[in-house]
Backbone as XML, in Angstrom:
<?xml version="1.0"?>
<chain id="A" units="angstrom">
  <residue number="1" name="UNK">
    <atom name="N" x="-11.684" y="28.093" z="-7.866"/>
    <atom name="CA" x="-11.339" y="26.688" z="-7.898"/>
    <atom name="C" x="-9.861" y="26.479" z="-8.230"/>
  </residue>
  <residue number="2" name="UNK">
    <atom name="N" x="-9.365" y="27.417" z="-8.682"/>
    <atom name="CA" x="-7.947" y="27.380" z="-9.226"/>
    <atom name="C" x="-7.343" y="27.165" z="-8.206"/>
  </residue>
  <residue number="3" name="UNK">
    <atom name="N" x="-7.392" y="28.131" z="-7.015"/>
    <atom name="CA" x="-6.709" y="27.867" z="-5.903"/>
    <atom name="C" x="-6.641" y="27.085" z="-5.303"/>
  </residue>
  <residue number="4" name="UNK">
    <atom name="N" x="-7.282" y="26.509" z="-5.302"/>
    <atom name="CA" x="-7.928" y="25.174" z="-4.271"/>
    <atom name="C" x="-6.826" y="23.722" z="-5.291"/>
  </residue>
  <residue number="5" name="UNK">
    <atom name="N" x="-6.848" y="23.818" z="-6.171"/>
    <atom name="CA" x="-5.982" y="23.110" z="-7.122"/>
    <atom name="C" x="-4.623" y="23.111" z="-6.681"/>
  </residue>
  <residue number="6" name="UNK">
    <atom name="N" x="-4.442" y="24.428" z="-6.771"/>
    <atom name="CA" x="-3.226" y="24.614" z="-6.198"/>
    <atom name="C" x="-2.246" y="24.078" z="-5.039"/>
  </residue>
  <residue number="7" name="UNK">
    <atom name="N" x="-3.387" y="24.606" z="-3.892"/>
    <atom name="CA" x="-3.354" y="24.168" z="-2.769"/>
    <atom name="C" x="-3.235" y="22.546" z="-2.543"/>
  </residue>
  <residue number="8" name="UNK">
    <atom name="N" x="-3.519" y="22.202" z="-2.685"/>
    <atom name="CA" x="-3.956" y="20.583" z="-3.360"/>
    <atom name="C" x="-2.816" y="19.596" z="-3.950"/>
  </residue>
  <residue number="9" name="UNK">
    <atom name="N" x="-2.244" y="20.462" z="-4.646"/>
    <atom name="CA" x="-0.957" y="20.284" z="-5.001"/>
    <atom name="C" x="-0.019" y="20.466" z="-3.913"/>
  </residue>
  <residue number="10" name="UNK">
    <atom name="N" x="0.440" y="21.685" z="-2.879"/>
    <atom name="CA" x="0.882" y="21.976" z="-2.304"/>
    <atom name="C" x="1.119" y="21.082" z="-0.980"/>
  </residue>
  <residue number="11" name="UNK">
    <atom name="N" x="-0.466" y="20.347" z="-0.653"/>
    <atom name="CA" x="-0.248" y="20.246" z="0.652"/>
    <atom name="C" x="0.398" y="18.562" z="0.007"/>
  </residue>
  <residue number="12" name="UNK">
    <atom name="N" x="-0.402" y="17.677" z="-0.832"/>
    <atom name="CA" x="-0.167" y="15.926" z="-1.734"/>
    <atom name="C" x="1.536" y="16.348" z="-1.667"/>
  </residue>
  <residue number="13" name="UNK">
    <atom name="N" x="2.575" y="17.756" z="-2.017"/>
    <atom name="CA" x="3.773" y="17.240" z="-2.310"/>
    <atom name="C" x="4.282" y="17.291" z="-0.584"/>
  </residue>
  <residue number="14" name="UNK">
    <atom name="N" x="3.514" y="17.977" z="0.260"/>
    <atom name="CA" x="4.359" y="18.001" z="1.713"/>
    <atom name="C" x="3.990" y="17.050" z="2.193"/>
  </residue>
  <residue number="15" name="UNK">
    <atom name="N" x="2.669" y="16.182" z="1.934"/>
    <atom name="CA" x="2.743" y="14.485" z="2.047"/>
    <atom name="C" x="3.772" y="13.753" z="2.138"/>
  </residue>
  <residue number="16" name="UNK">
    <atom name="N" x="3.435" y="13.960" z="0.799"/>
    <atom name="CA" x="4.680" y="12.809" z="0.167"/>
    <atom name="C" x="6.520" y="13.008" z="0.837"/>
  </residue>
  <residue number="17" name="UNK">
    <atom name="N" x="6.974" y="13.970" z="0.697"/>
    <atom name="CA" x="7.677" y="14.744" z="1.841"/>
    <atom name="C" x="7.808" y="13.832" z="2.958"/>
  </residue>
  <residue number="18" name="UNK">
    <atom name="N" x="7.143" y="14.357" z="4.158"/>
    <atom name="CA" x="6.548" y="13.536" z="5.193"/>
    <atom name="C" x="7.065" y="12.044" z="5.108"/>
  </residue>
  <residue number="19" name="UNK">
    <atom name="N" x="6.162" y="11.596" z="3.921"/>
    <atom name="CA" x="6.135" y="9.955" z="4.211"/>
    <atom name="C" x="7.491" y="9.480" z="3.320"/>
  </residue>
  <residue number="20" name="UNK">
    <atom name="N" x="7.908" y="10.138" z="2.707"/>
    <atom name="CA" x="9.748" y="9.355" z="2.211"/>
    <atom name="C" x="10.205" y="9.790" z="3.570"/>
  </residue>
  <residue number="21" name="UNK">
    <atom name="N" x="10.223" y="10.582" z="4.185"/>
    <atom name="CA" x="11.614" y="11.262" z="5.096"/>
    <atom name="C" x="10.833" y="9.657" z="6.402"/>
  </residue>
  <residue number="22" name="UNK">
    <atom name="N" x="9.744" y="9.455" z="6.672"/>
    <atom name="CA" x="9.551" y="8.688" z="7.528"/>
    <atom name="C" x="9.966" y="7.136" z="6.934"/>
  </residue>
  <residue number="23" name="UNK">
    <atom name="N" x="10.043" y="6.463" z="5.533"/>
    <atom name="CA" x="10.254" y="5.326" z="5.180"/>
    <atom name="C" x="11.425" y="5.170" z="5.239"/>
  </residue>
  <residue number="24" name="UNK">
    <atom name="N" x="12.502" y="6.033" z="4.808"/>
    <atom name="CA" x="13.920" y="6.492" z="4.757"/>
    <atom name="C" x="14.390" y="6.066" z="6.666"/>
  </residue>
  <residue number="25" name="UNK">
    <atom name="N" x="13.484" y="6.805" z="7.376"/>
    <atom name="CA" x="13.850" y="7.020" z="8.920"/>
    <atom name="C" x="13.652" y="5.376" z="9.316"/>
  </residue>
  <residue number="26" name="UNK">
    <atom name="N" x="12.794" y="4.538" z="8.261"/>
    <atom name="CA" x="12.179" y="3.003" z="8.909"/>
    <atom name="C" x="13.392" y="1.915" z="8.377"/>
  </residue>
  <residue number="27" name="UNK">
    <atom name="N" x="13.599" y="2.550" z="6.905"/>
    <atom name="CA" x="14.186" y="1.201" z="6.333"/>
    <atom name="C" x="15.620" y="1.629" z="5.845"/>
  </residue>
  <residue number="28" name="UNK">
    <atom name="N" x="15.981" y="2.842" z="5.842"/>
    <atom name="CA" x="17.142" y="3.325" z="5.364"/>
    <atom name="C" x="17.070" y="3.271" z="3.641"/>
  </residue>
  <residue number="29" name="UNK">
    <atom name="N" x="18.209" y="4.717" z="3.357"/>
    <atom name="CA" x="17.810" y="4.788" z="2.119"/>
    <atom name="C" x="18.620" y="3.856" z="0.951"/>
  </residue>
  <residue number="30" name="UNK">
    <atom name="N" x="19.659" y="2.893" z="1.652"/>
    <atom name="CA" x="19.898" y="1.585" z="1.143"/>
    <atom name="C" x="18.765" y="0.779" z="0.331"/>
  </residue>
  <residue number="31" name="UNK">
    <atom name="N" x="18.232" y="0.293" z="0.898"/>
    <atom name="CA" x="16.787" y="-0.720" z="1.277"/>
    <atom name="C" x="15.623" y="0.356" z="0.169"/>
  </residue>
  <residue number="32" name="UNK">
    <atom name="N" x="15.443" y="1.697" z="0.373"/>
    <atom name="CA" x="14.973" y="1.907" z="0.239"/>
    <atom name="C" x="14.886" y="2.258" z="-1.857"/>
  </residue>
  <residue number="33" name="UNK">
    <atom name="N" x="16.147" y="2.407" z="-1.890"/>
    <atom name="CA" x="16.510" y="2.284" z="-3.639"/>
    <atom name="C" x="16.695" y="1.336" z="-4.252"/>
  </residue>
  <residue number="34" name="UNK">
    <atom name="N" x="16.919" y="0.013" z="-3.359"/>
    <atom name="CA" x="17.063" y="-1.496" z="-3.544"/>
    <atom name="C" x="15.403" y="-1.769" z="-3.705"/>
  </residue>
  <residue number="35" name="UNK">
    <atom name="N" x="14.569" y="-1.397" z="-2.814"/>
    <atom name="CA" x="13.340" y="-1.737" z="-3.355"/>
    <atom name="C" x="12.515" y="-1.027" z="-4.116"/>
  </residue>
  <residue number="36" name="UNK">
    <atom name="N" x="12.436" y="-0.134" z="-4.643"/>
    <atom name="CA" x="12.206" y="0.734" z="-5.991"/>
    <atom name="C" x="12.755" y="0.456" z="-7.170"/>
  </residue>
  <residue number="37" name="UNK">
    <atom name="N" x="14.538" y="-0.089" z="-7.007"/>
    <atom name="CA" x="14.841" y="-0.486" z="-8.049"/>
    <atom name="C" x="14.416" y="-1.907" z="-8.451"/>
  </residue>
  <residue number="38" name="UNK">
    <atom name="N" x="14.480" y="-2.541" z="-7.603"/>
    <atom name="CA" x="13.173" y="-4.077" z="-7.665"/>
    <atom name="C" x="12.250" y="-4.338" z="-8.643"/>
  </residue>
  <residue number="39" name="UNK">
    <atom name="N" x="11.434" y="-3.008" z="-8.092"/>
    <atom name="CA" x="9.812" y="-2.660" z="-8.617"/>
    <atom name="C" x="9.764" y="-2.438" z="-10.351"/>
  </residue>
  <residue number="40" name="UNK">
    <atom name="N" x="10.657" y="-1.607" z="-10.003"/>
    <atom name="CA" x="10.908" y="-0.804" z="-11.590"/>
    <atom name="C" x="11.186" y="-2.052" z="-12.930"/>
  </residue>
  <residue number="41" name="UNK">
    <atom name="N" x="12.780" y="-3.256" z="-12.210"/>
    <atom name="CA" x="12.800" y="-4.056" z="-13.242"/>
    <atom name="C" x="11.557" y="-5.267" z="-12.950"/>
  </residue>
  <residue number="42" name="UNK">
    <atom name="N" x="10.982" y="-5.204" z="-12.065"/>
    <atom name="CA" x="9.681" y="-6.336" z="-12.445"/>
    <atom name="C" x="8.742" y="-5.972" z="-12.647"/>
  </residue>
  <residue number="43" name="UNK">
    <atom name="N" x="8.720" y="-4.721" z="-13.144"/>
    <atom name="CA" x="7.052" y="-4.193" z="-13.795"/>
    <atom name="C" x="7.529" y="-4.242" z="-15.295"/>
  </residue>
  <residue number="44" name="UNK">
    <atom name="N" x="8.835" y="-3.897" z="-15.574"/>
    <atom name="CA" x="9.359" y="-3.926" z="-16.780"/>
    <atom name="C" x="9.416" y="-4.924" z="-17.456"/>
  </residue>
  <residue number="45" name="UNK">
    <atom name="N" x="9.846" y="-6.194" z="-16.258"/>
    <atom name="CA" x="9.899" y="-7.633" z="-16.771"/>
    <atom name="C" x="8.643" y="-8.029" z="-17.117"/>
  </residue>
  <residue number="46" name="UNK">
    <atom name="N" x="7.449" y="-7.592" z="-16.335"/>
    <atom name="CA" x="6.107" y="-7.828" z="-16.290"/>
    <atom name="C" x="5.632" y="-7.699" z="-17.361"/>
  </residue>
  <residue number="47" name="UNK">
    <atom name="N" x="5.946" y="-6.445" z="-17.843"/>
    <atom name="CA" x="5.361" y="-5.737" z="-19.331"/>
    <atom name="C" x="6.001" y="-6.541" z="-20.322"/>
  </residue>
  <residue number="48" name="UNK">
    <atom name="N" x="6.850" y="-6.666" z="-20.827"/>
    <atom name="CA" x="7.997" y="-7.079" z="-21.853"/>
    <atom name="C" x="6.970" y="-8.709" z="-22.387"/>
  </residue>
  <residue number="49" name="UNK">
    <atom name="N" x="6.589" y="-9.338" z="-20.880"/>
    <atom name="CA" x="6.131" y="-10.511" z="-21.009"/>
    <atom name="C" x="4.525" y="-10.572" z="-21.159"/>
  </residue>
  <residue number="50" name="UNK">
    <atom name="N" x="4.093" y="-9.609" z="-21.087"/>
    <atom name="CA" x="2.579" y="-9.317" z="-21.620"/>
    <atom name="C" x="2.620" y="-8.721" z="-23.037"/>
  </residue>
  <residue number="51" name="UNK">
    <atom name="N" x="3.748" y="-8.327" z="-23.519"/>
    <atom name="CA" x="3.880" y="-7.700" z="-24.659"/>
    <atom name="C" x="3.952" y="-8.601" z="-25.649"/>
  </residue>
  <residue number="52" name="UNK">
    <atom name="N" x="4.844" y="-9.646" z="-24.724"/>
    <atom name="CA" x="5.103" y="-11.154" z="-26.266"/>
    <atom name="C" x="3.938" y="-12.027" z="-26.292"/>
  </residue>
  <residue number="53" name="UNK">
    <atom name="N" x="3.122" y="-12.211" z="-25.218"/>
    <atom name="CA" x="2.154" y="-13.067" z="-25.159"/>
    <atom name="C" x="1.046" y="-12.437" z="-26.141"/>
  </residue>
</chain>
């Protein structure tokens, strides 16, 4: 079973791989750190404001 774990791991990171190099190829990697960095401060903002409530 170990292996199979492994493997598992192996193939989820050549996924992921795959699908940045194709979002990158859709939206450019401008766009593409502009909307991650987005995400990041409105989950943060999100939290901060569930935290005071």
């Amino acid at each position: 079973m170990k292996n199979f774990e492994k493997v598992r791991g192996e193939i989820s990171l050549a996924f992921f791989a795959y699908n940045l190099k194709r979002v990158i190829n859709i939206i450019g990697v401008k766009e593409l750190v502009t909307a991650l960095l987005t995400s990041i401060i409105s989950s943060l903002f999100f939290e901060k404001e569930l935290l005071a409530a």
